[in-house]
C-alpha positions, 0 to 999 in steps of 0.5 A: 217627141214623135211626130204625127201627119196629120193621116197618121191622125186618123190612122193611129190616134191610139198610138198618140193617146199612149204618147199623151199617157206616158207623158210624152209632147207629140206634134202634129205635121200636114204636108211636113209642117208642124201644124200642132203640138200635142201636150199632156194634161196634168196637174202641172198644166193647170197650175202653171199654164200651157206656156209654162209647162210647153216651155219647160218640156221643150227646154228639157228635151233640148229642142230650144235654148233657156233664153227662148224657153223664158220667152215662151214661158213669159218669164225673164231669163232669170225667172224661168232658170229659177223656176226649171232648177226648182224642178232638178233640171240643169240650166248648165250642159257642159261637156266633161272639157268644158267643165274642166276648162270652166273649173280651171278658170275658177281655180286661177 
């Protein structure tokens, strides 16, 4: 995700057009506070809303946790895990150890 001050708007709105064309969620800051955040439009978007797919994006690039991912989408914990395994993204982030560790306690 790049971040854009809110001079960097005026001065080089190309470059976040081409962010917003790759796909890629920017974020807008005035004076280092992020102010907005600037979301792709697509399909996606429409279908399942601005919570949905700001939700999904964030989790994804791991700037928040599932948990507060589900509240953002407004979907229980249990919904939105459904809803981003559906998609191919993994809910677990295991290392390789803790991997390891978790397999040997289903192995006992």
């Amino acid at each position: 995700m790049q971040s854009f001050s809110i001079r960097d708007l005026r001065e080089r709105s190309g470059v976040l057009s081409k962010e917003a064309e790759q796909g890629n969620l920017s974020v807008v800051t005035r004076h280092g506070h992020p102010l907005f955040i600037g979301l792709p439009f697509s399909d996606e978007l429409i279908s399942q809303g601005v919570h949905v797919v700001l939700a999904t994006r964030l989790f994804k690039e791991g700037d928040i946790s599932l948990g507060k991912a589900a509240k953002m989408a407004k979907m229980t914990l249990a919904e939105f895990t459904e809803y981003v395994s559906r998609l191919g993204l993994s809910v677990v982030d295991f290392s390789e150890n803790e991997l390891d560790q978790e397999m040997s306690y289903l192995d006992s």
